[in-house]
GUGU-430501 format. One line per field, with one value per residue: residue number from 0; residue in three letters; x, y, z of N, C-alpha, C, CB in turn. Coordinates in steps of 0.05 Angstrom, whole numbers, plus 5000, padded with zeros to 4 digits. Glycine has a CB too. Layout:
<pts>
pos	c(NUM|...)
code	c(ALA|...)
n_px	c(X|...)
n_py	c(Y|...)
n_pz	c(Z|...)
ca_px	c(X|...)
ca_py	c(Y|...)
ca_pz	c(Z|...)
c_px	c(X|...)
c_py	c(Y|...)
c_pz	c(Z|...)
cb_px	c(X|...)
cb_py	c(Y|...)
cb_pz	c(Z|...)
</pts>
This chain:
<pts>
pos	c(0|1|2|3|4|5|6|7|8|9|10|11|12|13|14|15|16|17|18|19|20|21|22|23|24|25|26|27|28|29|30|31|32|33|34|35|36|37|38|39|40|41|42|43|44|45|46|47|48|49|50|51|52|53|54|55|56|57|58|59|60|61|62|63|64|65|66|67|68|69|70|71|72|73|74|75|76|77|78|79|80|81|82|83|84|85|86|87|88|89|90|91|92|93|94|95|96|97|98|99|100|101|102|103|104|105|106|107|108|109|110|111|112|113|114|115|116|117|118|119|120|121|122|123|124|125|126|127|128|129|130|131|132|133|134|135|136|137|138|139|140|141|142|143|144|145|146|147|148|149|150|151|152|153|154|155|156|157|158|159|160|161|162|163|164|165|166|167|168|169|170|171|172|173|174|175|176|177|178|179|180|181|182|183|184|185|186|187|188|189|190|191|192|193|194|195|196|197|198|199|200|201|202|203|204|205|206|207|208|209|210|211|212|213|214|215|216|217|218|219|220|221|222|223|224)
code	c(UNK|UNK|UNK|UNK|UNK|UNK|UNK|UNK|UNK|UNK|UNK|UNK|UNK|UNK|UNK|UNK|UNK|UNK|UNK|UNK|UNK|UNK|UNK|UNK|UNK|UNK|UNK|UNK|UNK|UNK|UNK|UNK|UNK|UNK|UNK|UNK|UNK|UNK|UNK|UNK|UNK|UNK|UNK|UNK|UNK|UNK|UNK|UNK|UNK|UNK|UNK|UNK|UNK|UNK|UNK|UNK|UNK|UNK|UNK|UNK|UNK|UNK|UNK|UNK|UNK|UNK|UNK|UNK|UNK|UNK|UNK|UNK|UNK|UNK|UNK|UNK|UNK|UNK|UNK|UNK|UNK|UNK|UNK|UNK|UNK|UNK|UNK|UNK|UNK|UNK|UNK|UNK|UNK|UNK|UNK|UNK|UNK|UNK|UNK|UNK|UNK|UNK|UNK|UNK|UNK|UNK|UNK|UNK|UNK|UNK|UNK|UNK|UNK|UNK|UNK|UNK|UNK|UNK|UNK|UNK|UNK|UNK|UNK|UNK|UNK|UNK|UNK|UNK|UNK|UNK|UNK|UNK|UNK|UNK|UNK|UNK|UNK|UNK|UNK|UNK|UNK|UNK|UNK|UNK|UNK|UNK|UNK|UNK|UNK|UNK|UNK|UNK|UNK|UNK|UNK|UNK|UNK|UNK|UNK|UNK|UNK|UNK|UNK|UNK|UNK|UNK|UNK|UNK|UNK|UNK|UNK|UNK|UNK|UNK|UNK|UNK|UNK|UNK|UNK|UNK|UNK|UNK|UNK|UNK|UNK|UNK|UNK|UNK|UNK|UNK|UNK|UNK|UNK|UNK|UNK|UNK|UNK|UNK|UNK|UNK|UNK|UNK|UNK|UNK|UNK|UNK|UNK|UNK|UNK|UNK|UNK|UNK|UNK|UNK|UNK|UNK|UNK|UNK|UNK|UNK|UNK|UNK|UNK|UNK|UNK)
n_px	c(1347|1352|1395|1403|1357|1385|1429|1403|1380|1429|1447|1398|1410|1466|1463|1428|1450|1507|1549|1573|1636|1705|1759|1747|1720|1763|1799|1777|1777|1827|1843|1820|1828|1891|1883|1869|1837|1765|1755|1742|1712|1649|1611|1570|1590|1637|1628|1601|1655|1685|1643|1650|1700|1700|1659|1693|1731|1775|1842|1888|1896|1902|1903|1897|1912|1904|1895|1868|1871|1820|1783|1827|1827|1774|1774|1816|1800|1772|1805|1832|1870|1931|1927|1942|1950|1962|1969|1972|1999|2008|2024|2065|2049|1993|2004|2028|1989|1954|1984|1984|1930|1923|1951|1926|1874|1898|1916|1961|2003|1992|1986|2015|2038|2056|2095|2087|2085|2029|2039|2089|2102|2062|2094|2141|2124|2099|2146|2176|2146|2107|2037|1997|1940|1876|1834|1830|1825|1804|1822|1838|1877|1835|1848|1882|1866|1846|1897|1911|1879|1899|1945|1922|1901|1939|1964|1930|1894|1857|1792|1798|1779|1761|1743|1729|1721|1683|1664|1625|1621|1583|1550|1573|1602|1582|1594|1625|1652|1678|1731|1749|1810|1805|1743|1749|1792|1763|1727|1758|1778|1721|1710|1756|1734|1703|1721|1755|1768|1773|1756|1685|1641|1606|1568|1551|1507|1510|1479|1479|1512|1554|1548|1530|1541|1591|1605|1647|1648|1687|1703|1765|1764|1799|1875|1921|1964)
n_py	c(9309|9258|9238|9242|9195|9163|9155|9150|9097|9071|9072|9053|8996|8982|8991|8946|8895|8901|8891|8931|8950|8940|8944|8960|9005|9037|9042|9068|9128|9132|9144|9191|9219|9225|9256|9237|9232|9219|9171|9123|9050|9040|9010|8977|8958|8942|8895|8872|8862|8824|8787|8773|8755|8708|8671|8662|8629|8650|8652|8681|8754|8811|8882|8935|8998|9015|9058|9076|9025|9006|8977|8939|8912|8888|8851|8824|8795|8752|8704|8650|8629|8613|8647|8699|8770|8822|8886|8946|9009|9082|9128|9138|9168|9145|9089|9083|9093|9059|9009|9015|9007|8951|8925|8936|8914|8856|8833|8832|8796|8770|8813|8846|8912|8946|9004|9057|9071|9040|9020|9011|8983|8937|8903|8894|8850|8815|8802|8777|8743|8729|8717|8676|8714|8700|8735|8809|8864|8935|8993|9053|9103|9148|9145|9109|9058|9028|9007|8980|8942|8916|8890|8864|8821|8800|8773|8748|8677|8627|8633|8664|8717|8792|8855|8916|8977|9044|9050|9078|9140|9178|9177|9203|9174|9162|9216|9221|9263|9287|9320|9304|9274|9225|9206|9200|9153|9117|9101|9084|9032|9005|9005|8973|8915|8907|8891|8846|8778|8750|8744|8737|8787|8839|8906|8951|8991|9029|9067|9106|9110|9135|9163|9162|9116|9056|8987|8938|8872|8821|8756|8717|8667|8651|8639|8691|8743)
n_pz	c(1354|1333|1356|1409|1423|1402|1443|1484|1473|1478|1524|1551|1532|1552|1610|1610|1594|1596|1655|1700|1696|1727|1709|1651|1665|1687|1646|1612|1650|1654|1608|1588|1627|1609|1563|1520|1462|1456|1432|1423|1420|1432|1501|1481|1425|1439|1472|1431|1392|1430|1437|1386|1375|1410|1384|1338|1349|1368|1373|1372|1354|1318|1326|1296|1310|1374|1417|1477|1497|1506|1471|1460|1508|1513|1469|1479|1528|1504|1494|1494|1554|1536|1496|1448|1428|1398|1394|1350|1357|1335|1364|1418|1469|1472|1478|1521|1559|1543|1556|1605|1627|1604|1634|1681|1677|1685|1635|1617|1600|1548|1513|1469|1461|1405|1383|1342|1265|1235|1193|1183|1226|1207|1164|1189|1232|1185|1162|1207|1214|1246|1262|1222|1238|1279|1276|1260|1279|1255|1263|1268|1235|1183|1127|1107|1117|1063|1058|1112|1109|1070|1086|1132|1106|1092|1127|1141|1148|1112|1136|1175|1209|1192|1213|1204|1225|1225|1173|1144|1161|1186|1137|1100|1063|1021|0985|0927|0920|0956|0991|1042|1067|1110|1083|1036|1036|1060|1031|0992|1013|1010|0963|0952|0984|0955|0911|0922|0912|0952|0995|1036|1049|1072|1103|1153|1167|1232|1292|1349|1417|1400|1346|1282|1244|1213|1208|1177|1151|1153|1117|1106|1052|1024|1009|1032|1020)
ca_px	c(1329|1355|1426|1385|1340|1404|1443|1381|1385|1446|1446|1391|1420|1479|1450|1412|1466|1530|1543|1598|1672|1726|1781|1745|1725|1781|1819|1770|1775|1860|1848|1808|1855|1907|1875|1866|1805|1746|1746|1749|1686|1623|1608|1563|1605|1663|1618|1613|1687|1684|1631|1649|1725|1691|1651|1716|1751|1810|1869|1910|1884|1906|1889|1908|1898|1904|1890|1878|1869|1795|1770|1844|1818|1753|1782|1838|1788|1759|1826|1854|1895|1949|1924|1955|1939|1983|1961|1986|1993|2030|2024|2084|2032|1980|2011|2035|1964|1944|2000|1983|1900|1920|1964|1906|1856|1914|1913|1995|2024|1977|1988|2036|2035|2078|2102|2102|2063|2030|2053|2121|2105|2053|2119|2158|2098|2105|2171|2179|2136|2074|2015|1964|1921|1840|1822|1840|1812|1816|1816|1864|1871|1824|1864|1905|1852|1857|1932|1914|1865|1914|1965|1912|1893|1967|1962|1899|1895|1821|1772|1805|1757|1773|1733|1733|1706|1672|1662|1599|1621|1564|1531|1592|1619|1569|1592|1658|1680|1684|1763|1766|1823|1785|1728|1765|1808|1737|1714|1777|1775|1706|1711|1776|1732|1685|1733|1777|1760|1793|1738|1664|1645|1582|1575|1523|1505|1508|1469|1488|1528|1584|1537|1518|1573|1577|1627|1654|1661|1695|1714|1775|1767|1826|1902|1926|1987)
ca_py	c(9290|9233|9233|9241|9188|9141|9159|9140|9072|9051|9080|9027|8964|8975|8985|8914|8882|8903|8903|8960|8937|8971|8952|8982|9039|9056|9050|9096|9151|9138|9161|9216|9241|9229|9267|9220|9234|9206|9158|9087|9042|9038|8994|8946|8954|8928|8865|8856|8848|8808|8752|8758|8744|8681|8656|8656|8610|8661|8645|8696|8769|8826|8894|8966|9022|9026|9094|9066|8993|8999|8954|8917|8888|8868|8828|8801|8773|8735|8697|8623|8625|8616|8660|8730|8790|8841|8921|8973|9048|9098|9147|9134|9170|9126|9068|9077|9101|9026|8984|9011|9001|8932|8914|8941|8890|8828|8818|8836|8773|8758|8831|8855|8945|8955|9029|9072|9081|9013|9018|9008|8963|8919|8892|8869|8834|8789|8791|8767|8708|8735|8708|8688|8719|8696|8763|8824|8890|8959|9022|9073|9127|9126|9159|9092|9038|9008|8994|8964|8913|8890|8874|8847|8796|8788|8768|8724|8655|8618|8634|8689|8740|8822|8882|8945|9007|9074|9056|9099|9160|9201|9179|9215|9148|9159|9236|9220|9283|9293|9323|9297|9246|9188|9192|9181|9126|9090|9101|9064|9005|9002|8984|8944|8904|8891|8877|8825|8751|8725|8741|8745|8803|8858|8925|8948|9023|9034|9085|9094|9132|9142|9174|9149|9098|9034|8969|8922|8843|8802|8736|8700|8646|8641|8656|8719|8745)
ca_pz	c(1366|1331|1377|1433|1428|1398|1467|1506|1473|1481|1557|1566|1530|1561|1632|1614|1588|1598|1675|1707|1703|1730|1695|1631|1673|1695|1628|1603|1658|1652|1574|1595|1652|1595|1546|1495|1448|1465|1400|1422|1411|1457|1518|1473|1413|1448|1476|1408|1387|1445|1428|1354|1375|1422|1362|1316|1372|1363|1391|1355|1351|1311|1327|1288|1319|1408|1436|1510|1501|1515|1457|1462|1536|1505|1451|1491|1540|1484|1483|1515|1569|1515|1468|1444|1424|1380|1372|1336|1366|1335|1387|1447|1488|1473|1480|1547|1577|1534|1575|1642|1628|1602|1662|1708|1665|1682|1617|1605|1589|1525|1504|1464|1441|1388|1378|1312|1235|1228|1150|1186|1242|1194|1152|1205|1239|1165|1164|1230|1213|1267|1243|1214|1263|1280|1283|1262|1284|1241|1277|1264|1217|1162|1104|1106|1117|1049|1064|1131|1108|1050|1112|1154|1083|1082|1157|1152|1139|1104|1161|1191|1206|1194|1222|1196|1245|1220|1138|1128|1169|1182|1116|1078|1046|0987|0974|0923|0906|0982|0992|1072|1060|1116|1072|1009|1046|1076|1000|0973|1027|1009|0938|0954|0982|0934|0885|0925|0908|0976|1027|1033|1065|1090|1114|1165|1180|1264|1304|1382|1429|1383|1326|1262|1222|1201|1204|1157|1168|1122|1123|1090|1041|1009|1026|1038|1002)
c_px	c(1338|1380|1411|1376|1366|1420|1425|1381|1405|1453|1421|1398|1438|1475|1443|1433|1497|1538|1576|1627|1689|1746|1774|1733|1742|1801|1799|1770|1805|1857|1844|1823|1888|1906|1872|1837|1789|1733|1741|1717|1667|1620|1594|1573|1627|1653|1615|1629|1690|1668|1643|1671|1718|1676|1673|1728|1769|1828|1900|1901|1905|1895|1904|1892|1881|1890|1897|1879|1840|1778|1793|1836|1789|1760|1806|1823|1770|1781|1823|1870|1922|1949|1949|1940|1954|1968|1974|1988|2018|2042|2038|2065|2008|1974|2010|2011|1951|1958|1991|1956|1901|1926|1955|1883|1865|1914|1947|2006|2015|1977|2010|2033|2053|2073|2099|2079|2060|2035|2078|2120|2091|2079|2135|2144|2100|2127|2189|2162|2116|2056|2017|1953|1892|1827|1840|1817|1819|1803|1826|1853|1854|1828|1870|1888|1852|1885|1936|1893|1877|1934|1951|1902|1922|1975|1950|1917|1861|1808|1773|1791|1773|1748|1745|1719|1709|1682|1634|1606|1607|1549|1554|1609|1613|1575|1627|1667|1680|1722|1773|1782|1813|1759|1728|1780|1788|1730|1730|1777|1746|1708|1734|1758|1717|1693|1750|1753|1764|1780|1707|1656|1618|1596|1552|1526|1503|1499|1472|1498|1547|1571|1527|1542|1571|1611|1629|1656|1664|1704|1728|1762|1783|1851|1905|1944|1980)
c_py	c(9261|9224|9226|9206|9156|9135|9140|9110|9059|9053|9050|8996|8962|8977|8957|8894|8875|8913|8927|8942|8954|8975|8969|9001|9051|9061|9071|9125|9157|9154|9179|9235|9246|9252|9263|9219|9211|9184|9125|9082|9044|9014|8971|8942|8927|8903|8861|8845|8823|8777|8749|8743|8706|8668|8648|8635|8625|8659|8666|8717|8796|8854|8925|8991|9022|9038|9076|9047|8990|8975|8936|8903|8877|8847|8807|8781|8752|8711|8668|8635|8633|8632|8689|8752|8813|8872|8934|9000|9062|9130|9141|9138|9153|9098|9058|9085|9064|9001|8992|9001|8964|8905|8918|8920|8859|8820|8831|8815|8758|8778|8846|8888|8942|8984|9034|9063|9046|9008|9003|8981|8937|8895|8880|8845|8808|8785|8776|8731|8705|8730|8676|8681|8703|8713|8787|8855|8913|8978|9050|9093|9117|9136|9118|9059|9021|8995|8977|8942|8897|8873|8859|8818|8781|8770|8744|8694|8653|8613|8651|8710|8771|8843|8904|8960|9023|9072|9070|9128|9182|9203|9194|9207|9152|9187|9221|9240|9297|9297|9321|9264|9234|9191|9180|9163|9115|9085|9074|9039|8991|8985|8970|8916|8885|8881|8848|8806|8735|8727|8742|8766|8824|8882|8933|8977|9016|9064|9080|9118|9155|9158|9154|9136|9082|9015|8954|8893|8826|8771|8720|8676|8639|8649|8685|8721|8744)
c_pz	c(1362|1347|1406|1440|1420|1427|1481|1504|1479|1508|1566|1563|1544|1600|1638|1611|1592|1631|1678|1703|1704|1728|1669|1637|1675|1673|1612|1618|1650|1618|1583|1607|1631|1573|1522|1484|1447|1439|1407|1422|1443|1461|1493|1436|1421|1457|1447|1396|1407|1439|1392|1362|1392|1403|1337|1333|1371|1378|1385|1346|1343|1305|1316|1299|1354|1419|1456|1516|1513|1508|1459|1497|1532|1487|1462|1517|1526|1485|1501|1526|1551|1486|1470|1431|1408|1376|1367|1342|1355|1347|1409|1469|1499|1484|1502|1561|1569|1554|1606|1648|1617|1621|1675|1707|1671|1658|1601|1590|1562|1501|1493|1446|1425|1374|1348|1284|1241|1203|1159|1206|1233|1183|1168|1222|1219|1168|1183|1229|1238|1246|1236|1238|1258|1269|1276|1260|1275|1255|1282|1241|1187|1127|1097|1109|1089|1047|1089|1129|1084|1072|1124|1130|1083|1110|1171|1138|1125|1133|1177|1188|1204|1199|1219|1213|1229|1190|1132|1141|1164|1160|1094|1068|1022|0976|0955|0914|0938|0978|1013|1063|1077|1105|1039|1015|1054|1042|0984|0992|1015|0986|0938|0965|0976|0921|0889|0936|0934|1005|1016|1054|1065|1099|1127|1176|1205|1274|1330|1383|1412|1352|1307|1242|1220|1206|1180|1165|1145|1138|1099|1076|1022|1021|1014|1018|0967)
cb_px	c(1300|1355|1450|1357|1310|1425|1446|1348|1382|1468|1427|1368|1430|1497|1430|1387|1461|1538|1534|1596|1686|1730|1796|1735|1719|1794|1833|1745|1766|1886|1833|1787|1871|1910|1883|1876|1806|1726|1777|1771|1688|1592|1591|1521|1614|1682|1588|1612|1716|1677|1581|1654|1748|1674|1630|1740|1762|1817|1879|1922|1866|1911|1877|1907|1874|1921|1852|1865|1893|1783|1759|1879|1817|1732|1791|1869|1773|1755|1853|1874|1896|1952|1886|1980|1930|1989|1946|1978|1992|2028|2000|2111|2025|1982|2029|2060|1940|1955|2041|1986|1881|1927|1982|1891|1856|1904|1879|2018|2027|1946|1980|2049|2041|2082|2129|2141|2081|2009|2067|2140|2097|2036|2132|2176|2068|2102|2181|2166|2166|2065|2018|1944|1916|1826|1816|1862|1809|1811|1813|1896|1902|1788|1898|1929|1829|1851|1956|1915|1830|1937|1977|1881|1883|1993|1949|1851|1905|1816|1772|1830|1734|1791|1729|1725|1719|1687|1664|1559|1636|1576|1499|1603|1612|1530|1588|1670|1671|1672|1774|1735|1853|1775|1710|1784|1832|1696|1723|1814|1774|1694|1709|1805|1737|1671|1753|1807|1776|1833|1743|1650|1671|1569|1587|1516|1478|1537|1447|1509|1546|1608|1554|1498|1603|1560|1627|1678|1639|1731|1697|1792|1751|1828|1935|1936|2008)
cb_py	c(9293|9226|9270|9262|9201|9149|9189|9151|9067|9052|9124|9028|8951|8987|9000|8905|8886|8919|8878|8977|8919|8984|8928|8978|9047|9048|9023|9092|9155|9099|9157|9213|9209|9207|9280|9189|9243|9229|9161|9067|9008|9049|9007|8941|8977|8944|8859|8861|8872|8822|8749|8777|8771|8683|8670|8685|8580|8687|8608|8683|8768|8817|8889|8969|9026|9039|9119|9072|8980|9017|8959|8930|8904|8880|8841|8819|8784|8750|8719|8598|8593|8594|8672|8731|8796|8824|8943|8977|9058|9098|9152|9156|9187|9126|9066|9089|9138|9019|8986|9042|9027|8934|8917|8976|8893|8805|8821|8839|8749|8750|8838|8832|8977|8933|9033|9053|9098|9000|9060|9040|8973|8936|8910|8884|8854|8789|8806|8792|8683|8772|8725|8673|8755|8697|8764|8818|8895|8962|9019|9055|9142|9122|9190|9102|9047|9014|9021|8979|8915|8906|8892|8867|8809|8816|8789|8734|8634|8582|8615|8698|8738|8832|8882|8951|9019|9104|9025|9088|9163|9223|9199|9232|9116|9153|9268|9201|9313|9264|9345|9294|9240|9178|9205|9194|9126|9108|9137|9077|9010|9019|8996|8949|8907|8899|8900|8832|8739|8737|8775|8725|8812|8842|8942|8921|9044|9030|9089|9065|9118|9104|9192|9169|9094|9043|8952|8931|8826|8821|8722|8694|8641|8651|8640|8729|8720)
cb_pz	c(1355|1305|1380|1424|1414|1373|1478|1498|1457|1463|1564|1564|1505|1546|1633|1590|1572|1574|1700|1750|1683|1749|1689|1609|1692|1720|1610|1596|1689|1654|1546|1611|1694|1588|1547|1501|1417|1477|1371|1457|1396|1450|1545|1478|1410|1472|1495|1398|1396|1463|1430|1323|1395|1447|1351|1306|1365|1361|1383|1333|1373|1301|1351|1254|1293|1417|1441|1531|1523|1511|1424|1457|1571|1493|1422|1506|1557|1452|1486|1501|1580|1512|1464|1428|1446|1346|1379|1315|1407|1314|1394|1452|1482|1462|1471|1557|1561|1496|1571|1663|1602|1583|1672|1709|1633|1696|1602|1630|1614|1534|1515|1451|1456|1366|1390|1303|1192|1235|1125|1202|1266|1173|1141|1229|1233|1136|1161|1253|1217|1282|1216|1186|1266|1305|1314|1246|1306|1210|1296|1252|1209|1169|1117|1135|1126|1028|1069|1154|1103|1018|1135|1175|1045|1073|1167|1125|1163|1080|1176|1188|1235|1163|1245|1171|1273|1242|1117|1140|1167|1183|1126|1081|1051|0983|0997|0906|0869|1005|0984|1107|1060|1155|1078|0990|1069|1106|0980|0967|1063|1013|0911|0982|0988|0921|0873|0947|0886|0982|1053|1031|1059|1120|1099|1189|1171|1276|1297|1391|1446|1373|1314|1247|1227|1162|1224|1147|1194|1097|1136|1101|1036|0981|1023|1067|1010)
</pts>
């Protein structure tokens, strides 16, 4: 009853609020027709990334974890003209269902996919001297999530905001002798980031389309590294 009645809601905010668009329709039927699991965030999720990324001013957006580029064309329309945008897919398949849905959005030339483990593609990102992002968005595997919000700290600058996706999963954050590695990796991000001095930061259970889970939102105040 309670799915039900969560569906129902977010069927009408987003009816009220969020009108049709058909570049992020159609990058959600291209996943679909691709066969890419039905994981990416919900219609008024993704307006969220969206005004948060327009309240940060971001001009510089860092995002882990692709699939189709559904939430990467909400946050890249957050952007300046001259802004950018950087995500992470380590799925080839992925990637390329993400570049054709981002090039159907016009939003190519601000977008850059980068292929392969983001463990592997994080490092050259610093080493390359990319960065410090506005924004950085976590959404990928969640074994590995405390390793992708030390990169995304290592990434930030003081003010640089970070979003975490799906840290309560289903309410089975608080079991710890749980043995599914993403809820011992949401577990260990979790208290990483209670313990680190270099942001202030929240977590907020979510109910909706997408079930029952919860985000993270931190915000730098100190440097990274």
């Amino acid at each position: 009853m309670d799915q039900e009645r969560w569906l129902a809601v977010d069927r009408y905010l987003t009816d009220l609020l969020i009108p049709a668009d058909p570049a992020l329709d159609a990058a959600l039927a291209a996943s679909a027709a691709a066969g890419l699991p039905p994981i990416n965030v919900a219609p008024n999720q993704g307006r969220l990334l969206e005004l948060l990324a327009r309240v940060q001013g971001a001009r510089s957006i860092l995002e882990i974890g692709t699939l189709g580029g559904y939430s990467t064309i909400w946050l890249a329309r957050a952007l300046p003209p001259d802004g950018r945008l950087v995500t992470l897919e380590s799925e080839p398949k992925h990637a390329e269902v993400a570049r054709a849905n981002i090039d159907r959005a016009g939003l190519a030339d601000m977008v850059e996919v980068r292929v392969g483990p983001a463990l592997e593609t994080l490092p050259r990102l610093a080493a390359d001297g990319v960065g410090p992002f506005d924004l950085t968005f976590i959404d990928a595997d969640k074994p590995s999530t405390p390793d992708y919000f030390r990169w995304a700290l290592e990434l930030s600058r003081p003010g640089s905001l970070i979003i975490v996706d799906n840290v309560v999963r289903g309410g089975a954050v608080i079991d710890d002798g749980s043995d599914d590695a993403g809820i011992q990796g949401v577990r260990r991000f979790n208290e990483l980031l209670a313990a680190e001095p270099r942001v202030r930061a929240t977590a907020i259970q979510t109910v909706g389309s997408k079930g029952y889970d919860g985000v993270a939102i931190a915000l730098v105040t100190d440097e990274g590294g």
